[in-house]
C-alpha positions in Angstrom: -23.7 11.0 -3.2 -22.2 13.8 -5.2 -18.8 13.0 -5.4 -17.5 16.2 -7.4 -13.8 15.9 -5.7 -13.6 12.4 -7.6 -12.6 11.7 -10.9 -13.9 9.6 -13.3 -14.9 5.6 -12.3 -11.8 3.3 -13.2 -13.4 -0.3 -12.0 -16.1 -1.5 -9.9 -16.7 -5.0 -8.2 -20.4 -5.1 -7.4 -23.6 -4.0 -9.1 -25.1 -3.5 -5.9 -25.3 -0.3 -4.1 -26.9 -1.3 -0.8 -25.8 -3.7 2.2 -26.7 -7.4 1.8 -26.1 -7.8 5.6 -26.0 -4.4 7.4 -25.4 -6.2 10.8 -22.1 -6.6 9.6 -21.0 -3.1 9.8 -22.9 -2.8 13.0 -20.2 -4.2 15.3 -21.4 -2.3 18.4 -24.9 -1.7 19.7 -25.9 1.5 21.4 -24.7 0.4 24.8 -21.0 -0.3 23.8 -17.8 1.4 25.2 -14.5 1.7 23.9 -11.9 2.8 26.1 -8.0 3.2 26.1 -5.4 1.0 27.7 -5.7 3.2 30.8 -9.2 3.3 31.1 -9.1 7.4 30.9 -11.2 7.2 28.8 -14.8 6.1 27.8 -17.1 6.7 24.4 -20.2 5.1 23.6 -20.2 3.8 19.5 -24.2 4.9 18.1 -26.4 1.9 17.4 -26.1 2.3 14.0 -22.4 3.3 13.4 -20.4 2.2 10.5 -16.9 1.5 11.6 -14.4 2.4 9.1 -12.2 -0.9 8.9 -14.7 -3.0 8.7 -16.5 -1.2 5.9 -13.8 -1.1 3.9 -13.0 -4.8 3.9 -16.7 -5.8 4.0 -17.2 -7.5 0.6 -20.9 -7.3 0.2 -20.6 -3.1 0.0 -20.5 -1.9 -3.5 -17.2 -0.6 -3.1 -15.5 1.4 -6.8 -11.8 2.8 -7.6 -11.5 5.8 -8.4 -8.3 8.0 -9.4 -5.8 5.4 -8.9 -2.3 7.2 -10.2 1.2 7.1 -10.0 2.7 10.1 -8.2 6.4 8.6 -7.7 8.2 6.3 -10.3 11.9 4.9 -10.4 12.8 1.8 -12.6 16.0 2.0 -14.2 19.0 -0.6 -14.6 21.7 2.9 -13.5 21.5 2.6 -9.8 24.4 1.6 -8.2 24.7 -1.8 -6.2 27.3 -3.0 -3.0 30.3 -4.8 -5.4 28.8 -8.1 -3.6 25.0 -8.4 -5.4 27.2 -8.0 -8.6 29.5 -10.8 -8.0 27.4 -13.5 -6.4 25.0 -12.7 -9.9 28.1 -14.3 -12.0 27.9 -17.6 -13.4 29.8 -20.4 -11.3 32.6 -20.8 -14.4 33.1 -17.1 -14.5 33.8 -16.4 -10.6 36.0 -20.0 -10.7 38.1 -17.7 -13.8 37.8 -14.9 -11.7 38.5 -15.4 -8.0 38.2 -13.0 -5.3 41.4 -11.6 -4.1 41.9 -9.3 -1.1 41.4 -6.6 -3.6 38.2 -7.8 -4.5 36.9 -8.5 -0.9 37.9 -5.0 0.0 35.3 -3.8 -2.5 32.6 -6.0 -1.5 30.3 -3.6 0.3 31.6 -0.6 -2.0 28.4 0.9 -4.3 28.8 1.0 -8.0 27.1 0.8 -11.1 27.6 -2.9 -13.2 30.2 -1.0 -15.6 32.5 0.0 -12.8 31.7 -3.8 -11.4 32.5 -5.1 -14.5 35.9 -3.3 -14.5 37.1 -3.8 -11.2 36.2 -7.7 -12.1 38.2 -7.3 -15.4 35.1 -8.9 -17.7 33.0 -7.5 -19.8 29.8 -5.7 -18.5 27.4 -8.0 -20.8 28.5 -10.8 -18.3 27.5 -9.1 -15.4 23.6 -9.9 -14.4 22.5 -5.9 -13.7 18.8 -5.8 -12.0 16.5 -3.3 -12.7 15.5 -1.0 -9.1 12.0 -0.4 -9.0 9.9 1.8 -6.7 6.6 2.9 -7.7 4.1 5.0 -5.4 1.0 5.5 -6.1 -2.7 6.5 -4.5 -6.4 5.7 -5.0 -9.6 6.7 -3.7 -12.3 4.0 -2.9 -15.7 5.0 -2.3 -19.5 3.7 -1.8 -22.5 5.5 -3.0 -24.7 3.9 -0.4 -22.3 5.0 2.4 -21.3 8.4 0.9 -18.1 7.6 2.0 -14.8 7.5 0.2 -11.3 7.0 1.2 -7.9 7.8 -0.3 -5.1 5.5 0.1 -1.4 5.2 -0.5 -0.3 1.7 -1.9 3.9 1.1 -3.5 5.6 -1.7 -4.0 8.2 -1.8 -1.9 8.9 -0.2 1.7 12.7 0.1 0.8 14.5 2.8 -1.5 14.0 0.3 -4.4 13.1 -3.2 -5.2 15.9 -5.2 -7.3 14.4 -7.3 -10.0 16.2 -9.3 -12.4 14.4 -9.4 -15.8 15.3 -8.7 -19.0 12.5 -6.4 -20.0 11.3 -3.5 -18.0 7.8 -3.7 -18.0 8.3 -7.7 -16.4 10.0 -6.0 -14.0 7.5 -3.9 -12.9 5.3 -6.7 -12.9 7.3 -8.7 -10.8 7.7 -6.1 -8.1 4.3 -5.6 -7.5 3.9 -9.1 -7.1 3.6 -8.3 -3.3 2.3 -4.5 -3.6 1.3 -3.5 0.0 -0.7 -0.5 1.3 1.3 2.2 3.8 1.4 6.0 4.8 -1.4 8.4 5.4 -5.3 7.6 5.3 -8.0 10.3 4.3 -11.6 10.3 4.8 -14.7 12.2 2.6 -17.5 11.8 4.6 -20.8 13.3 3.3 -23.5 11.5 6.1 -24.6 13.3 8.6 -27.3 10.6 9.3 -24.6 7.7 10.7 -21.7 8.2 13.3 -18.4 7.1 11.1 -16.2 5.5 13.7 -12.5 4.2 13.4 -11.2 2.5 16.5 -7.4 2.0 17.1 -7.8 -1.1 19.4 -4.2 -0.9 20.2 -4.0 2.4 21.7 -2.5 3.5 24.6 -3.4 7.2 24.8 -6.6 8.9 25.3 -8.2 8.5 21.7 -8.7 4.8 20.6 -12.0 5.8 19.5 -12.4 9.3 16.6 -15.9 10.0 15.3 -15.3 11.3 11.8 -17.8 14.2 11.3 -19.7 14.5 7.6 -17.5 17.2 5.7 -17.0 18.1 2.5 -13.6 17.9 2.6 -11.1 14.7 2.6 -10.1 14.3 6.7 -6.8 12.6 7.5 -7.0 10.2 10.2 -4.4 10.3 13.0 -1.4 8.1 12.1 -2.1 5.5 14.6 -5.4 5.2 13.4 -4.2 5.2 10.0 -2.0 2.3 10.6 -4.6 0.3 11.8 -7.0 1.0 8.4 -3.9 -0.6 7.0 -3.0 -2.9 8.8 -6.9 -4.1 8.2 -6.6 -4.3 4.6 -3.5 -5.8 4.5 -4.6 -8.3 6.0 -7.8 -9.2 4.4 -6.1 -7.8 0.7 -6.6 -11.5 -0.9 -10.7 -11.0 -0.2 -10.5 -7.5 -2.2 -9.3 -8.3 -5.4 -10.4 -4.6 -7.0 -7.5 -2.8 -5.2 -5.3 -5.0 -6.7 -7.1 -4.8 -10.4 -7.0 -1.0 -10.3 -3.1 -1.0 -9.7 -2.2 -3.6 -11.8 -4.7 -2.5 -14.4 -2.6 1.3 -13.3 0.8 0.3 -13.9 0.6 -1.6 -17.1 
């Protein structure tokens, strides 16, 4: 596979380039059906299909990282905090000096920075516990020779604005907020077979396509967002058995 789009190799887990057990990505024989919820709906899966979830979290595949970046990056110790998450971070002997008063409690779900806590506290800010907020985004493209497939996906470490991490050094924290990375957002697809249906079936769907055949193109695709969901939903779940995502982005943000 020519895969001219694709930068540079980053990591591989596998020397081999073939299937050890192509049954596996073989989940439907010529005669299966998928249909939606509703039953509108009928399309028979080619005998020798490769479904898309399944070959992404099938181990044996010689599956390689590619292009794994960082397009969005916030850590910093500036962002402000509710006057609360700066108050219960004191030390027991310092809140027992420095009870709340209804003045205090008025504050408590008021943002600030830890210098403006500090103040309204009347202690010094080297007393207050500040965390820093991390959010990193970032994407990768994983891709098999032997299926002339590749994939680009969207991982980050936090679904909220920003993770709070309480560290002393910056690149800990980092570490530590990635400590439960997860995979999210749009999926697409480079497709260069034209030998072998690719198929990606959205089991839960309730309209009229729970079953896309992804054409060979020699462009990236995007799937449909239900679809995509499901891709990730796949490889969250099976993310402890695919270690190489995580060594790319850890290997990424160091």
């Amino acid at each position: 596979m020519n895969l001219t789009t694709l930068p540079t190799q980053l990591s591989s887990h596998s020397n081999a380039d073939t299937f050890s057990d192509s049954d596996k990505l073989l989940s439907a024989s010529s005669d299966d059906i998928v249909s939606s919820e509703s039953g509108a709906v009928t399309k028979t899966i080619a005998s020798n299909a490769i479904i898309l979830a399944d070959a992404l979290t099938d181990t044996t595949i010689s599956w390689r990282i590619h292009n794994c970046k960082i397009s969005e990056k916030t850590l910093t110790q500036d962002m402000p905090l509710a006057f609360l998450y700066y108050y219960d971070s004191l030390d027991d002997a310092i809140r027992q000096t420095h009870p709340l008063t209804p003045a205090l409690l008025a504050q408590f779900n008021t943002p600030m920075t830890a210098s403006e806590a500090a103040k309204l506290i009347g202690i010094d800010k080297a007393l207050i516990t500040s965390p820093w907020h991390v959010k990193v985004i970032g994407s990768l493209v994983v891709f098999s020779e032997a299926l002339q497939l590749a994939v680009r996906l969207h991982w980050t470490n936090t679904g909220k604005a920003t993770q709070q991490v309480y560290t002393k050094d910056a690149d800990d924290a980092t570490t530590a907020a990635f400590e439960e990375w997860q995979f999210f957002g749009r999926v697409d697809v480079l497709y260069k077979n034209d030998k072998q249906d690719l198929v990606s079936i959205d089991e839960q769907s309730a309209n009229d396509e729970p079953l896309i055949i992804i054409n060979a193109s020699t462009d990236y695709q995007q799937l449909l967002a239900t679809h995509a969901l499901t891709i990730v939903a796949k490889l969250e779940a099976d993310k402890a058995e695919l270690p190489w995502f995580e060594a790319a982005i850890l290997e990424r943000i160091a």
